[in-house]
C-alpha positions in Angstrom: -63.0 -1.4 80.3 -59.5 -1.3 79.4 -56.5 -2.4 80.9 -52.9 -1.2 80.2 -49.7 -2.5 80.9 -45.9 -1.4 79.2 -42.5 -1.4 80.1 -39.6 -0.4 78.0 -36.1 -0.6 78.9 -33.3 0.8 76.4 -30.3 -0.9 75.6 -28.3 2.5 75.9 -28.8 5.6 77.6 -30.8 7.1 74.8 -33.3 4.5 73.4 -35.1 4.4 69.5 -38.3 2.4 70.6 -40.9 4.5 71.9 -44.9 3.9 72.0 -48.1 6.0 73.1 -51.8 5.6 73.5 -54.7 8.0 71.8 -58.0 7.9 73.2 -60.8 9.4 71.1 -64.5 10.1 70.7 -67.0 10.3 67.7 -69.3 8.4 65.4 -69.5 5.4 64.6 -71.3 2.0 64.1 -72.1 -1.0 66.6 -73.0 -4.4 65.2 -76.8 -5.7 65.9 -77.9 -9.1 66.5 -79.2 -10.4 62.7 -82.9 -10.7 62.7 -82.5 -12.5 59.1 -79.6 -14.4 58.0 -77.1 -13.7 55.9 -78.5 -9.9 56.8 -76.0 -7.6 59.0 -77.3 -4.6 60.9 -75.6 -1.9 62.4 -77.1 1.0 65.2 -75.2 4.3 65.0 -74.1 5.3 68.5 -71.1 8.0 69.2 -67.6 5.8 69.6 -64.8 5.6 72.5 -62.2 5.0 70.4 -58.2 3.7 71.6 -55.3 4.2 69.4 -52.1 2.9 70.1 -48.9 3.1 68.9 -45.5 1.5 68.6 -42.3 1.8 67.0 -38.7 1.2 66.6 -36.0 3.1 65.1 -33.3 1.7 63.1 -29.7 2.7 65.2 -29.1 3.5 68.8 -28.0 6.7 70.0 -28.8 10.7 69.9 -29.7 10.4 66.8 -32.3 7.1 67.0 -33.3 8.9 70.5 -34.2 12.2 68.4 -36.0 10.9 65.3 -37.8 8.5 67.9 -38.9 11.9 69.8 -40.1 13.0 66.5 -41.9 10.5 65.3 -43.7 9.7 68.6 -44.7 13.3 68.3 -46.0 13.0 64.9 -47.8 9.9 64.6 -49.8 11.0 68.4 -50.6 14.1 66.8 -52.1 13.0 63.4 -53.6 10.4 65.2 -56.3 12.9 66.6 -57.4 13.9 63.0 -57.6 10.1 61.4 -59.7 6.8 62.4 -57.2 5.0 59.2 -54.2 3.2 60.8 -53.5 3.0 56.8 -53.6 6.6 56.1 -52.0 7.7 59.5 -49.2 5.1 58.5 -48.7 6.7 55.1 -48.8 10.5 56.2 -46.6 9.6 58.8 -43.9 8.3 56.2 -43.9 11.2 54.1 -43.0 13.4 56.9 -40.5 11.3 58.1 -39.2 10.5 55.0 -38.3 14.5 54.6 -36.6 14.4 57.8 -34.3 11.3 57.7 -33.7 10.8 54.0 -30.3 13.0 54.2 -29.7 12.0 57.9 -28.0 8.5 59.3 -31.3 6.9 60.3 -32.2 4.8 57.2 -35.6 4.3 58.6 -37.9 2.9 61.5 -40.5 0.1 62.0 -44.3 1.1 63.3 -47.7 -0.7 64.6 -50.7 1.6 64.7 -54.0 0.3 65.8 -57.6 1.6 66.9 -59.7 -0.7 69.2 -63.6 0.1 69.4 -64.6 0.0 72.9 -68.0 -0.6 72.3 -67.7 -3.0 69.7 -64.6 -4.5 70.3 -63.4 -4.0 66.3 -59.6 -3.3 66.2 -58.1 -1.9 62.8 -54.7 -1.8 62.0 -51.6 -1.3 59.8 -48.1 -1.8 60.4 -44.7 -0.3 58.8 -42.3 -3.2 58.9 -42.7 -3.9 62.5 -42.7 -7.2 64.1 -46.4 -8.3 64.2 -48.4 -7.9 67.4 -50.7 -10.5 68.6 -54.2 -11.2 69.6 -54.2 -14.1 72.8 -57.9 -15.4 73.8 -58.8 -16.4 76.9 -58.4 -19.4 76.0 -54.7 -19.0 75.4 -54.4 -19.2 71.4 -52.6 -16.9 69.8 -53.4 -14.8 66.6 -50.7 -12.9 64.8 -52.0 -9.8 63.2 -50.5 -9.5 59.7 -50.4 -7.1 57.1 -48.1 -5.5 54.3 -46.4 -2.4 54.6 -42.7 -1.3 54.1 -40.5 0.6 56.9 -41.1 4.3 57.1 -38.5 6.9 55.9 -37.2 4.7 53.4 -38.9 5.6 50.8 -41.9 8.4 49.9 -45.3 7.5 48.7 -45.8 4.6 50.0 -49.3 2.7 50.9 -50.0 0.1 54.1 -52.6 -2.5 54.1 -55.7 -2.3 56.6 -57.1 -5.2 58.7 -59.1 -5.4 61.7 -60.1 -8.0 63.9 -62.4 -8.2 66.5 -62.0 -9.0 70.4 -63.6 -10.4 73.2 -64.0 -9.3 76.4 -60.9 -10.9 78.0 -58.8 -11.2 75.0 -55.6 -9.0 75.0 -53.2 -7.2 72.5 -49.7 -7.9 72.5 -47.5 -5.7 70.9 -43.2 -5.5 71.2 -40.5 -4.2 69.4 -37.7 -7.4 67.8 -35.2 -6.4 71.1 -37.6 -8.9 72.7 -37.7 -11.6 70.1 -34.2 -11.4 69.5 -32.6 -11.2 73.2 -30.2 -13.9 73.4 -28.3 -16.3 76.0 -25.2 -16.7 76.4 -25.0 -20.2 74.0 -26.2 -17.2 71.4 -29.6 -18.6 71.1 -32.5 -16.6 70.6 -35.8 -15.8 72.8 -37.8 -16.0 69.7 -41.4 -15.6 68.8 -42.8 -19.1 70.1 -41.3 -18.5 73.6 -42.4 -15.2 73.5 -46.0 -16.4 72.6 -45.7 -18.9 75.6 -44.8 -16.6 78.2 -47.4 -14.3 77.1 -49.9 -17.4 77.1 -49.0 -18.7 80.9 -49.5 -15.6 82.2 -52.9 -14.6 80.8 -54.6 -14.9 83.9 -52.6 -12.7 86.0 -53.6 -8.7 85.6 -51.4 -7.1 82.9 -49.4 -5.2 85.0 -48.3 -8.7 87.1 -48.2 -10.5 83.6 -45.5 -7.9 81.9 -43.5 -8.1 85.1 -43.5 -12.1 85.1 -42.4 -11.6 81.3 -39.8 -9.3 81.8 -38.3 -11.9 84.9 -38.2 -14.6 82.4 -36.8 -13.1 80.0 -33.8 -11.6 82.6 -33.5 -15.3 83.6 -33.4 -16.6 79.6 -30.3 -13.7 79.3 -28.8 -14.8 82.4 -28.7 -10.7 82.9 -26.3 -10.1 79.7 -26.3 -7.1 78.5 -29.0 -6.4 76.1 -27.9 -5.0 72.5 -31.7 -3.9 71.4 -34.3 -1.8 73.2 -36.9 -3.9 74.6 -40.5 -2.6 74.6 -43.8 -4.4 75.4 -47.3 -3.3 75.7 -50.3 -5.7 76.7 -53.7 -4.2 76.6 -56.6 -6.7 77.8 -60.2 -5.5 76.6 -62.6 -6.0 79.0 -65.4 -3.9 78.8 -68.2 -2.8 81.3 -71.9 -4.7 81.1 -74.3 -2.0 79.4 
């Protein structure tokens, strides 16, 4: 009931963005239809649970490349022992902030979320990254906000946890800023309302057809410059099976 799509294309050899998918199982709780109002009921059932990450290291280089390898590492491994995008968020800096505090990587930006399959619920938390979006079907868009410094910069730090929920046919949009802020040659920016455009024509295609319409445009909006940021983006559609 899920469908996947990413592409990321490095500005150098050696790229800091990086992302990965979790997928998990265990308990959890699915929403019933209210047989009173104002009263919410839940069943317990046993969850399929998808995690996903994304990130962005400040720099470019063996050195971005390295503490992206790390960090990919990391955050996919702690990611199997926590259902709290918050709390995996706030581990994840105080490792990292041991590793790069005396290093030249001042710090990096990260998105991690965890979609319910079942119930379509989606929590997240995000360190300083550029905020991924919801698109309905019906082609609005909903930017998912929420507070929380870059990690590495400094230790004990906390992220604020939201969730949202989807519907079958709505889709996650996630990217790193080398998308947002590709330019022209005139200098000009893509920016976030073209991005959210592009995203929003193609929202009927399948998402591996839609990210390669993206990535078209956006080589047509550069007029093939070179690009001076790593460009990642992930669209994940939830479309789940009919009990």
């Amino acid at each position: 009931g899920i469908h996947i799509a990413s592409r990321c294309i490095p500005a150098q050899n050696l790229g800091g963005d990086f992302y990965a998918y979790l997928e998990r199982h265990g308990d959890g709780f699915l929403k019933k239809s209210a047989t009173q109002t104002g009263v919410v009921e839940y069943l317990g059932r046993n969850e399929t649970m998808l995690g996903v990450i994304i990130g962005d290291v400040a720099g470019h280089g063996v050195s971005s490349a390295l503490v992206m390898a790390l960090s990919n590492g990391l955050m996919t491994e702690m990611g199997k022992n926590t259902r709290l995008p918050g709390q995996l968020l706030t581990q994840s800096n105080e490792r990292i902030y041991h590793y790069i505090h005396t290093s030249n990587i001042r710090y990096l930006t990260a998105f991690y979320g965890i979609l319910s399959v079942e119930s379509g619920v989606f929590r997240y938390a995000k360190a300083g990254h550029v905020c991924p979006y919801v698109l309905r079907q019906d082609g609005s868009i909903e930017v998912l906000e929420s507070e929380g410094i870059f990690l590495g910069m400094y230790p004990q730090e906390s992220y604020e946890e939201k969730h949202c929920e989807l519907a079958p046919g709505d889709r996650l949009v996630l990217f790193t800023d080398g998308v947002t802020e590709l330019r022209n040659p005139q200098g000009e920016m893509l920016g976030e309302e073209r991005l959210k455009a592009l995203v929003a024509q193609y929202r009927f295609l399948p998402v591996a057809e839609a990210i390669e319409k993206v990535f078209r445009s956006l080589q047509e909006f550069s007029r093939d410059a070179p690009a001076r940021d790593d460009q990642t983006l992930v669209i994940i559609e939830y479309r789940p099976e009919t009990p």
